[in-house]
CHARMM-style PDB file with segment names, atoms N, HN, CA, C and O in Angstrom:
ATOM      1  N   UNK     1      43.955  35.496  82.331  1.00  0.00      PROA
ATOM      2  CA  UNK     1      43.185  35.173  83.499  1.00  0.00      PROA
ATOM      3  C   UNK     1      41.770  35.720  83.348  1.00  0.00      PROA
ATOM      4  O   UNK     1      41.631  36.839  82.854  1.00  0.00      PROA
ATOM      5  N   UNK     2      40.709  35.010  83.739  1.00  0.00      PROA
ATOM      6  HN  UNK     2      40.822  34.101  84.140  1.00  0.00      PROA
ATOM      7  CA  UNK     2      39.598  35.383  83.726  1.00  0.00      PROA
ATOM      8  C   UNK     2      39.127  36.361  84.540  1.00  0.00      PROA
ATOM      9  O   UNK     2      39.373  36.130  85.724  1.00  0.00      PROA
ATOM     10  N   UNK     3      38.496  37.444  84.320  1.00  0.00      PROA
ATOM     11  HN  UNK     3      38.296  37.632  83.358  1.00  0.00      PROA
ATOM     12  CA  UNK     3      37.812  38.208  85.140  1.00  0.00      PROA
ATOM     13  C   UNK     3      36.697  37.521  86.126  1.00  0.00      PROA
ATOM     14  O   UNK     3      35.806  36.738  85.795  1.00  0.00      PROA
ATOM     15  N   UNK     4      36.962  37.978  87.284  1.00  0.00      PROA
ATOM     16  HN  UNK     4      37.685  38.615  87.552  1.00  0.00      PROA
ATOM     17  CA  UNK     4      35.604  37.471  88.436  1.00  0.00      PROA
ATOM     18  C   UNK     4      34.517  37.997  88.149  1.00  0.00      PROA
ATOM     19  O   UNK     4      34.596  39.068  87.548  1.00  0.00      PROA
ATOM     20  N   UNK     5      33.298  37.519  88.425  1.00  0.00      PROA
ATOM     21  HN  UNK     5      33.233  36.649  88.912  1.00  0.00      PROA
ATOM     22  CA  UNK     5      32.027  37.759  87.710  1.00  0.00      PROA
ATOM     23  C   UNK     5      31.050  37.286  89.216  1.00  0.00      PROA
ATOM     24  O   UNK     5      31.177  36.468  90.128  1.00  0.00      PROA
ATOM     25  N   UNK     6      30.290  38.093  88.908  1.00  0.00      PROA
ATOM     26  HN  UNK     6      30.187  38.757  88.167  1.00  0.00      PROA
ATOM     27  CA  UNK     6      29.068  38.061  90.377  1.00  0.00      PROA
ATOM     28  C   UNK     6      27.957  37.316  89.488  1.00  0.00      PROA
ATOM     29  O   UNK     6      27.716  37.654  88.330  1.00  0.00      PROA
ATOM     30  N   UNK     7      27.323  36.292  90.136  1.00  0.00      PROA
ATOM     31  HN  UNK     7      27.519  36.017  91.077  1.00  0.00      PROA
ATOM     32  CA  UNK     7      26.475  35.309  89.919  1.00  0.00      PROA
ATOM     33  C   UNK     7      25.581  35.126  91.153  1.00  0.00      PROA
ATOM     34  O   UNK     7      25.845  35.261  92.348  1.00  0.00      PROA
ATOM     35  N   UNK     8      24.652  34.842  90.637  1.00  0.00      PROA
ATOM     36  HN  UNK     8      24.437  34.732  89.667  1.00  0.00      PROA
ATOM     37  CA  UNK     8      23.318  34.029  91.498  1.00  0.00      PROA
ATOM     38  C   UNK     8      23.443  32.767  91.875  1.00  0.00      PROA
ATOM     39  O   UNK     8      23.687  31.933  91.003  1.00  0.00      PROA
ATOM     40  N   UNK     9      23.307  32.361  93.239  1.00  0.00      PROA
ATOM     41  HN  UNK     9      23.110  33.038  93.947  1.00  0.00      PROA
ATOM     42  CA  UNK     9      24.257  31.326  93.498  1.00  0.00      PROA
ATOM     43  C   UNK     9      22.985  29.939  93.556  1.00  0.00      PROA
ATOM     44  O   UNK     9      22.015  29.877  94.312  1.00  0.00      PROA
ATOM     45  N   UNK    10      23.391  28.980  92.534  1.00  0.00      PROA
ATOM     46  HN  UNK    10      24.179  29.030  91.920  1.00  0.00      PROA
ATOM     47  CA  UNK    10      21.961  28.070  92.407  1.00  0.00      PROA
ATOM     48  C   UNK    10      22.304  26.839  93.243  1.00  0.00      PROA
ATOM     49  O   UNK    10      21.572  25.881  92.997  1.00  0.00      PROA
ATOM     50  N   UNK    11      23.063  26.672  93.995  1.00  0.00      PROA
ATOM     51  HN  UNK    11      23.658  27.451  94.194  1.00  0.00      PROA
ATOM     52  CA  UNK    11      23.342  25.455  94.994  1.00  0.00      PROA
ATOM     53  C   UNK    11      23.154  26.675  96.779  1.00  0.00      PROA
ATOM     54  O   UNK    11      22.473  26.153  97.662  1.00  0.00      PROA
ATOM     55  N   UNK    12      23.558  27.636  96.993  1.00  0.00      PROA
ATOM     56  HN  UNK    12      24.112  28.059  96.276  1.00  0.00      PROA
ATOM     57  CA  UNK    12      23.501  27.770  98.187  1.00  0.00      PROA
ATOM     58  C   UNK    12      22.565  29.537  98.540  1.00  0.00      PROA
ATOM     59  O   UNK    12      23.053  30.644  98.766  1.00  0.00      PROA
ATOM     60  N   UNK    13      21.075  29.075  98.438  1.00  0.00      PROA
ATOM     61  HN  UNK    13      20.679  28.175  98.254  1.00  0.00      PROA
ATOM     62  CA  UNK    13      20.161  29.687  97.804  1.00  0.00      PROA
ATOM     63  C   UNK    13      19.334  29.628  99.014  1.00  0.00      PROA
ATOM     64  O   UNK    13      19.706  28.688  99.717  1.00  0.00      PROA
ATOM     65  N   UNK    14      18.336  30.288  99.529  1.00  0.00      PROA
ATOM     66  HN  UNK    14      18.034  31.052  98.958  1.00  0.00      PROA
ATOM     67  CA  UNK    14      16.935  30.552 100.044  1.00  0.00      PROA
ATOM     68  C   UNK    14      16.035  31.045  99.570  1.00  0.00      PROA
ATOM     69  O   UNK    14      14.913  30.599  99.814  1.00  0.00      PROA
ATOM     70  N   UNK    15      16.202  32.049  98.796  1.00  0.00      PROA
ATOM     71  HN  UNK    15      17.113  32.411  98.598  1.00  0.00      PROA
ATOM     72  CA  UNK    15      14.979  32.487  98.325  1.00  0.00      PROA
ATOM     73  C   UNK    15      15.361  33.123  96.724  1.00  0.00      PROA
ATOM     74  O   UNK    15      14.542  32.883  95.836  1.00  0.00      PROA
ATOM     75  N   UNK    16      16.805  34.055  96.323  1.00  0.00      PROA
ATOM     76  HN  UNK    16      17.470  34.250  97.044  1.00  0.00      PROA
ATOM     77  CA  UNK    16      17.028  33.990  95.091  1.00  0.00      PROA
ATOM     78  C   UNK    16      18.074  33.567  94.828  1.00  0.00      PROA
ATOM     79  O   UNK    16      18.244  33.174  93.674  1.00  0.00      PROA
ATOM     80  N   UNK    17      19.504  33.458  96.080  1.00  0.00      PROA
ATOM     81  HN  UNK    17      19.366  33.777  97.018  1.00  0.00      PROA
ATOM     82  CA  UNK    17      20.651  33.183  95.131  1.00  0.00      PROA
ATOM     83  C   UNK    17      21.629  34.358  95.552  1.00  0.00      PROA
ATOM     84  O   UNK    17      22.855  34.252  95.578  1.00  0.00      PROA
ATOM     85  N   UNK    18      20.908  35.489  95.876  1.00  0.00      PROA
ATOM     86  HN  UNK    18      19.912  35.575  95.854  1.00  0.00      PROA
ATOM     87  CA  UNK    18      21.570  37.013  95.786  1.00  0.00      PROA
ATOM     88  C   UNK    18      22.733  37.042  96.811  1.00  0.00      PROA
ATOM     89  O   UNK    18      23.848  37.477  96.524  1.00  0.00      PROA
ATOM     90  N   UNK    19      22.362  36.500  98.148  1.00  0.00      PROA
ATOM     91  HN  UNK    19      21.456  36.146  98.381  1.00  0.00      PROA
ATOM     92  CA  UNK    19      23.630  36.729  99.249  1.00  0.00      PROA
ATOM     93  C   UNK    19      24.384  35.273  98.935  1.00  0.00      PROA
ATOM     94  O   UNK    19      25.503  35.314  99.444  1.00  0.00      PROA
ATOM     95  N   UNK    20      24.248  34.560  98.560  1.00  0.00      PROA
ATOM     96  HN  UNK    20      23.338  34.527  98.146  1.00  0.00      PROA
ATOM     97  CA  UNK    20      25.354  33.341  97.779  1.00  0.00      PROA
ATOM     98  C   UNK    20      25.835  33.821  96.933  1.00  0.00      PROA
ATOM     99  O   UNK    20      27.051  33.701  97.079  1.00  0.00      PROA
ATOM    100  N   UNK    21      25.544  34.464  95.842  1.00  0.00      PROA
ATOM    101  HN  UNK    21      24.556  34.561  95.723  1.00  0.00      PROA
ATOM    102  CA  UNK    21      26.532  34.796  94.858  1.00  0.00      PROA
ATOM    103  C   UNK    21      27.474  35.697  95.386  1.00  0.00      PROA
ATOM    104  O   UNK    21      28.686  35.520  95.264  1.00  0.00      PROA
ATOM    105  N   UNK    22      26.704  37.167  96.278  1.00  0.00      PROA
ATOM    106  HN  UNK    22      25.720  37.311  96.377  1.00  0.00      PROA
ATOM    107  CA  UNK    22      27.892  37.927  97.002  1.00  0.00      PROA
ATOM    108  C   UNK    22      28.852  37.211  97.584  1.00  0.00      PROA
ATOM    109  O   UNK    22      30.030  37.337  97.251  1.00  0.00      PROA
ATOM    110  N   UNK    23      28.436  36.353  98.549  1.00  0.00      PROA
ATOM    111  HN  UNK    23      27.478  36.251  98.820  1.00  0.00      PROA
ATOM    112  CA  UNK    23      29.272  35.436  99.452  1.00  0.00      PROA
ATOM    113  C   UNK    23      30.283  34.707  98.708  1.00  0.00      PROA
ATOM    114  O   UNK    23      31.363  34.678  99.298  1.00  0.00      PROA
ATOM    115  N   UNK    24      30.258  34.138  97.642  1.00  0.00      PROA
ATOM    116  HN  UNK    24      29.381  34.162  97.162  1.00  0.00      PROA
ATOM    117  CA  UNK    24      31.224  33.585  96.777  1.00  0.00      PROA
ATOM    118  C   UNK    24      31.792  34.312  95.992  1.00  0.00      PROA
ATOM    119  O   UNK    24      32.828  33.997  95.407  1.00  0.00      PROA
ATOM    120  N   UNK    25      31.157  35.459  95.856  1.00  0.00      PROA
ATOM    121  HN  UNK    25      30.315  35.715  96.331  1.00  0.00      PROA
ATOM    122  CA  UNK    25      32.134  36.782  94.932  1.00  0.00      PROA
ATOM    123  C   UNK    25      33.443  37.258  96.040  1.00  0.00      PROA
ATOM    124  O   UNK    25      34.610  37.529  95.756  1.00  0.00      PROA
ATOM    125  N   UNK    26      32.748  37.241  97.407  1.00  0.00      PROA
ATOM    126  HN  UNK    26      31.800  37.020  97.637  1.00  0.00      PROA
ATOM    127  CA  UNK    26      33.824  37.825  97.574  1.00  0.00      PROA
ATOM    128  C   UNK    26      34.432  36.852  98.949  1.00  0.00      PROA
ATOM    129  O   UNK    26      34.917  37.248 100.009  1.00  0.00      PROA
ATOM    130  N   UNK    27      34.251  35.805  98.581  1.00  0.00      PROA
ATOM    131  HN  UNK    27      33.857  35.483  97.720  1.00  0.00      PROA
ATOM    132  CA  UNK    27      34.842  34.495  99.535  1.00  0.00      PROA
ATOM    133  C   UNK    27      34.495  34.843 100.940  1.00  0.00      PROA
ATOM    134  O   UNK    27      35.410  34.828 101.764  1.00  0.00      PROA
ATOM    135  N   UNK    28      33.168  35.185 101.356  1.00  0.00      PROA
ATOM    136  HN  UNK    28      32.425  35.197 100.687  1.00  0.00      PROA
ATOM    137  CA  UNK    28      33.137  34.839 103.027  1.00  0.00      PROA
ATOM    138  C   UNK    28      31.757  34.021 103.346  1.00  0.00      PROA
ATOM    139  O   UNK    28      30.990  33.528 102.519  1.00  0.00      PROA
ATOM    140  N   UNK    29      31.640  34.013 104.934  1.00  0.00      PROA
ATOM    141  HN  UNK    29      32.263  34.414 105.606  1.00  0.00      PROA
ATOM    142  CA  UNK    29      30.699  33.125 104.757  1.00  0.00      PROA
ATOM    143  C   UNK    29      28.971  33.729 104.315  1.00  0.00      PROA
ATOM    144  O   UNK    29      28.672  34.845 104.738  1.00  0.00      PROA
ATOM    145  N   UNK    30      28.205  33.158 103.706  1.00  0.00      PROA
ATOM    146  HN  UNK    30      28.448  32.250 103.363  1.00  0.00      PROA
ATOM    147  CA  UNK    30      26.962  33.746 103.074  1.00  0.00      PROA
ATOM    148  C   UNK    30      26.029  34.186 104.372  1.00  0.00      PROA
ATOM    149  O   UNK    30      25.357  35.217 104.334  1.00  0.00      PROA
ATOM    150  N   UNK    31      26.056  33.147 105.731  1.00  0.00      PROA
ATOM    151  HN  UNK    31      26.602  32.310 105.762  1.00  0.00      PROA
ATOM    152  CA  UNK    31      25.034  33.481 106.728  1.00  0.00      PROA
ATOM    153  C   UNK    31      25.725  35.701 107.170  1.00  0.00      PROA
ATOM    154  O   UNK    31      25.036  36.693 107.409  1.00  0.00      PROA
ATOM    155  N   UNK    32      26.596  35.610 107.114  1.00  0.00      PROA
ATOM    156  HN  UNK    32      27.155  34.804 106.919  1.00  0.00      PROA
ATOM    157  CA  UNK    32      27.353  37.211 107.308  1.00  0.00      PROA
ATOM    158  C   UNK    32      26.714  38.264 105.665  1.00  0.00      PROA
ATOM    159  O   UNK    32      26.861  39.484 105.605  1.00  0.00      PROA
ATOM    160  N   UNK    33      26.378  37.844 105.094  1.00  0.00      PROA
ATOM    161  HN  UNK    33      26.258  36.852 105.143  1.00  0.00      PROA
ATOM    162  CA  UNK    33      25.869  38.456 103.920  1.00  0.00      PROA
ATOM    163  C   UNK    33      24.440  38.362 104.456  1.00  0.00      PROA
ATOM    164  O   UNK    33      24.142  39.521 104.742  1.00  0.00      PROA
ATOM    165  N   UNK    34      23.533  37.657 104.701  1.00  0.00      PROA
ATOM    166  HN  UNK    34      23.775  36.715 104.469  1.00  0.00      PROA
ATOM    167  CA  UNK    34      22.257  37.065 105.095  1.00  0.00      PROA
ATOM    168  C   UNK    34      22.095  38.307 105.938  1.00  0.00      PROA
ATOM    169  O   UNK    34      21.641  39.391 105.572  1.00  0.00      PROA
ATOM    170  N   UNK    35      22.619  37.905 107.330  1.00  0.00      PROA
ATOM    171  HN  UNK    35      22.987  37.024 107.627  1.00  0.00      PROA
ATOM    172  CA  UNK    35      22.354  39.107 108.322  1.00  0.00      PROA
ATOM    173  C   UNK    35      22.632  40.641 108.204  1.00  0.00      PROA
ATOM    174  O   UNK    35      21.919  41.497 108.729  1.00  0.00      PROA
ATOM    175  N   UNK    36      23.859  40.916 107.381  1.00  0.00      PROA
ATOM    176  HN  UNK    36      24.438  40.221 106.955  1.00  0.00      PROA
ATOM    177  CA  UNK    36      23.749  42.672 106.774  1.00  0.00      PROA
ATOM    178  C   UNK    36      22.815  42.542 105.776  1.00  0.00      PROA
ATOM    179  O   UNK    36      22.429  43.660 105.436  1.00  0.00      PROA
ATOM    180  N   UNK    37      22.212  41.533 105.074  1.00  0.00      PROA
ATOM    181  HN  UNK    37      22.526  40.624 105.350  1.00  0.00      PROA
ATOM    182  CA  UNK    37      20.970  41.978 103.835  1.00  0.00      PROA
ATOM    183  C   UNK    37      19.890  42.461 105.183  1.00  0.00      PROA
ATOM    184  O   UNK    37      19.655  43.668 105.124  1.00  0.00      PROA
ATOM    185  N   UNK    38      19.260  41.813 106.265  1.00  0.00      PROA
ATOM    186  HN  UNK    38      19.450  40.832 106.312  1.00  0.00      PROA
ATOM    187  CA  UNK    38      18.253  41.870 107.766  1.00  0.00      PROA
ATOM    188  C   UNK    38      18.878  42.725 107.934  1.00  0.00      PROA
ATOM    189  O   UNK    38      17.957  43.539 107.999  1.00  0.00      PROA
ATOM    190  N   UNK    39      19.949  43.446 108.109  1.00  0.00      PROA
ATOM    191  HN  UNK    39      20.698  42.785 108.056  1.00  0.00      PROA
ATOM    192  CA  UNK    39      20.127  44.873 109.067  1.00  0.00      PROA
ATOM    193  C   UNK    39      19.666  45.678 107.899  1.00  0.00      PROA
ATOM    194  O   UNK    39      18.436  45.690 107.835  1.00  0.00      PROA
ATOM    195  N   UNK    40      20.203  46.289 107.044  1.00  0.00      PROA
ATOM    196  HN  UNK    40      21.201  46.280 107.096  1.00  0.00      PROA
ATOM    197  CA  UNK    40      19.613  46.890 106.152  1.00  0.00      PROA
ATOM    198  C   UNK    40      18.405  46.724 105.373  1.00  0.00      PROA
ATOM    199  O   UNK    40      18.070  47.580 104.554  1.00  0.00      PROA
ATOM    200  N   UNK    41      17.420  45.189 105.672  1.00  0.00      PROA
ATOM    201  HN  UNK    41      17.692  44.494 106.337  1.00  0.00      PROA
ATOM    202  CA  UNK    41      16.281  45.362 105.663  1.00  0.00      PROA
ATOM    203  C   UNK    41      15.307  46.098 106.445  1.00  0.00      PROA
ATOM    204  O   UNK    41      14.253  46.396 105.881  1.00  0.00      PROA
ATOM    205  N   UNK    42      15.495  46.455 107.702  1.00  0.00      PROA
ATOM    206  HN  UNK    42      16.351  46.213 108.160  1.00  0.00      PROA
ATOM    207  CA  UNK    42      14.836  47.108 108.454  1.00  0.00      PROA
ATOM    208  C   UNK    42      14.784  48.686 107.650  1.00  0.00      PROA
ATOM    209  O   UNK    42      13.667  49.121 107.369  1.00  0.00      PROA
ATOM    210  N   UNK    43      15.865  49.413 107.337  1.00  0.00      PROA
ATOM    211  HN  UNK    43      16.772  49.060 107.564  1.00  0.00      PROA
ATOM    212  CA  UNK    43      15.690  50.468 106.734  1.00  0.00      PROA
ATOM    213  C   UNK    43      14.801  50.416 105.714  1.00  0.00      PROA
ATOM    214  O   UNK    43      14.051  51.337 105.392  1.00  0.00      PROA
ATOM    215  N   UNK    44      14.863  49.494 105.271  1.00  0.00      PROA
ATOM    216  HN  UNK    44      15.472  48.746 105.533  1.00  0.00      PROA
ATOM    217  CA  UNK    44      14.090  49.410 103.493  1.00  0.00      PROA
ATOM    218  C   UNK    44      14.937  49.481 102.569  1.00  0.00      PROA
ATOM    219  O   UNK    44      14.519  49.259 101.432  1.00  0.00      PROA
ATOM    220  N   UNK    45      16.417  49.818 102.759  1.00  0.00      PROA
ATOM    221  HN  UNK    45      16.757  49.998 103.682  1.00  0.00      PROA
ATOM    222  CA  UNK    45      17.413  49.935 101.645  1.00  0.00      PROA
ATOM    223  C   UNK    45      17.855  48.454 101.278  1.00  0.00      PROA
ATOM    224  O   UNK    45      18.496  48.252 100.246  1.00  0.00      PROA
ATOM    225  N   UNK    46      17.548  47.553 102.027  1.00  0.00      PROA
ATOM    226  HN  UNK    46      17.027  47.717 102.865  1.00  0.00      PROA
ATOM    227  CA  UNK    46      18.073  46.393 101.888  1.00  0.00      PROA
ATOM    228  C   UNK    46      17.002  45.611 100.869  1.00  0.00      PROA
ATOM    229  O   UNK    46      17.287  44.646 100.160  1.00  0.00      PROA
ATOM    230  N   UNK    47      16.080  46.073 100.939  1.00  0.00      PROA
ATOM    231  HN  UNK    47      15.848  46.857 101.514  1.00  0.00      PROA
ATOM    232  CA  UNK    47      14.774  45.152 100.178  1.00  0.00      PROA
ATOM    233  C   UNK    47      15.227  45.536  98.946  1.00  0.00      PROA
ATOM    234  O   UNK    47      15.758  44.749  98.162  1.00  0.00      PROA
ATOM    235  N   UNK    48      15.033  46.806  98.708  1.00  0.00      PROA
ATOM    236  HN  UNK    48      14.602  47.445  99.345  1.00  0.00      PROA
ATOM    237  CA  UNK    48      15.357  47.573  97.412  1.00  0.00      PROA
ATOM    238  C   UNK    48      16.262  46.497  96.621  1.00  0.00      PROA
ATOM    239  O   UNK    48      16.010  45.772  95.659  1.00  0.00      PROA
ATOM    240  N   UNK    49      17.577  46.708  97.520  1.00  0.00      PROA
ATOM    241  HN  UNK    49      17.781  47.297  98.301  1.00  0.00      PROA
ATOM    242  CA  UNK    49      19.038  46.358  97.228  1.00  0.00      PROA
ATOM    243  C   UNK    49      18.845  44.816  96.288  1.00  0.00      PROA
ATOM    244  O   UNK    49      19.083  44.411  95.150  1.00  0.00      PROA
ATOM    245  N   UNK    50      18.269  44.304  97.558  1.00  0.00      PROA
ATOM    246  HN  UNK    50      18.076  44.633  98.482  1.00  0.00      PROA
ATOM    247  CA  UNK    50      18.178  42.831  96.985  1.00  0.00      PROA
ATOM    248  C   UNK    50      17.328  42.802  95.684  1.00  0.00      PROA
ATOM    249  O   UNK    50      17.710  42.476  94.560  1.00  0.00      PROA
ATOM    250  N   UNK    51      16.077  43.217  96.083  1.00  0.00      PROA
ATOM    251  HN  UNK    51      15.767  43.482  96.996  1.00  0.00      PROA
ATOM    252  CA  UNK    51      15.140  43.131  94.659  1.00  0.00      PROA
ATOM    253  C   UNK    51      15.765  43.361  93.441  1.00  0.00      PROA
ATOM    254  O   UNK    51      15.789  42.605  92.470  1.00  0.00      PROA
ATOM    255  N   UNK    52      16.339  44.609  93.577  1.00  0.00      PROA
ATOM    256  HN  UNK    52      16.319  45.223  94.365  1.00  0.00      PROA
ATOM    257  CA  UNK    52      16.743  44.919  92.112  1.00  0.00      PROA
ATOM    258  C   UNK    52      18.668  43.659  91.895  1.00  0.00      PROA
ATOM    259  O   UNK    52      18.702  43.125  90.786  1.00  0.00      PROA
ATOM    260  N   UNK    53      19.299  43.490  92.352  1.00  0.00      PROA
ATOM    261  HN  UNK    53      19.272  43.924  93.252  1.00  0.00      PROA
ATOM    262  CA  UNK    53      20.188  42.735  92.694  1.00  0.00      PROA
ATOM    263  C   UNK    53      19.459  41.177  91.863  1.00  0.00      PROA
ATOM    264  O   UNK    53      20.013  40.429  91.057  1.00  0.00      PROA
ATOM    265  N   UNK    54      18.314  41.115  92.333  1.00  0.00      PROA
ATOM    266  HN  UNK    54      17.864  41.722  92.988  1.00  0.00      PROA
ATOM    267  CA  UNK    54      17.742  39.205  92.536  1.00  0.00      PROA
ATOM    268  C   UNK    54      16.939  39.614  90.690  1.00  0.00      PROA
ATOM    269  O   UNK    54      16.600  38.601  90.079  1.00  0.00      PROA
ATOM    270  N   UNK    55      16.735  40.757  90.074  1.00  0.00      PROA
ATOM    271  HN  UNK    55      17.010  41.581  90.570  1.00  0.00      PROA
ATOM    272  CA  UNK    55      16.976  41.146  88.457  1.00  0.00      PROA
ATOM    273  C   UNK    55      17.801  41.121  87.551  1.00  0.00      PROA
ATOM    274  O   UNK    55      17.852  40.546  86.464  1.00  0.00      PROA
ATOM    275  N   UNK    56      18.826  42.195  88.408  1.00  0.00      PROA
ATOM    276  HN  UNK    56      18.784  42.662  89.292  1.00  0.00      PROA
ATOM    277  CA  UNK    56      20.022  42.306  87.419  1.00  0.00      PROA
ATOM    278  C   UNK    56      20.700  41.259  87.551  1.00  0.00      PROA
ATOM    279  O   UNK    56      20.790  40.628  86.498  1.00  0.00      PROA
ATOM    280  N   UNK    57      21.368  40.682  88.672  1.00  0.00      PROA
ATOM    281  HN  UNK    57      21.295  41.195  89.527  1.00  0.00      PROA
ATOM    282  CA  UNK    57      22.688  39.840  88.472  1.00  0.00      PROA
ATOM    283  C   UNK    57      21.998  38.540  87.975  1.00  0.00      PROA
ATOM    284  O   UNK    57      20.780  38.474  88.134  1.00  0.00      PROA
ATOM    285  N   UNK    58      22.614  37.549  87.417  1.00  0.00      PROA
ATOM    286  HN  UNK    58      23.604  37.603  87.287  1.00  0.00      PROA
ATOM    287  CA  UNK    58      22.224  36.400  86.224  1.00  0.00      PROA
ATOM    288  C   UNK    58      23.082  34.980  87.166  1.00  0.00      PROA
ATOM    289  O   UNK    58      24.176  34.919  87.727  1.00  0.00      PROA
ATOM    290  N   UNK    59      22.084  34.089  87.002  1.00  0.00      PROA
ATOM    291  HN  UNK    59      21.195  34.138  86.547  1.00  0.00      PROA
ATOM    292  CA  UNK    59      22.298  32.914  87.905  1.00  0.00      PROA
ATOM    293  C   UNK    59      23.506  31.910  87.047  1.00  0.00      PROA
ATOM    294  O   UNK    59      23.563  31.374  85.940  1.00  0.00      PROA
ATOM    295  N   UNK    60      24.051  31.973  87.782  1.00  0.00      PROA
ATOM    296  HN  UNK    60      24.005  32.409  88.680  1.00  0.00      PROA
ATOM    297  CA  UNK    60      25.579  30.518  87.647  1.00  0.00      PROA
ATOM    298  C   UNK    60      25.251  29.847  86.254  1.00  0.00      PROA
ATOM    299  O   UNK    60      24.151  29.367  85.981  1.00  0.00      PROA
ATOM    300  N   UNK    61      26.115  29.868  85.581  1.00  0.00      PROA
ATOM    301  HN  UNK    61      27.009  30.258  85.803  1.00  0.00      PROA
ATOM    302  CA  UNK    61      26.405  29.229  84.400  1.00  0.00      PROA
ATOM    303  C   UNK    61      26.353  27.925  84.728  1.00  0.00      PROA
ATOM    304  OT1 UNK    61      26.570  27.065  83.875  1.00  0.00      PROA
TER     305      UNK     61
END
């Protein structure tokens, strides 16, 4: 069996891909990923998060 793998999601995307790939990594809906990336943007931990996230993780085969 194949191991699950976190991807950049290139069909259900706004700006990199980052809360689609979570959202399909871990099967829920992406707008619920969207809005905890905005709550934790207000801190600034969320920008971070994503930025470096919208680097490292590698877009859909």
């Amino acid at each position: 069996m194949e191991p699950k793998r976190l991807y950049r999601s290139r069909k259900d995307r706004i700006v990199c891909g980052v809360c689609g790939g979570v959202a399909n990594y871990f099967n829920v809906d992406p707008t619920l990923i969207r809005l905890a990336f905005v709550l934790f943007g207000c801190t600034g931990t969320g920008i971070l998060a994503y930025l470096v996230a919208a680097v490292i993780v590698p877009d859909e085969p």
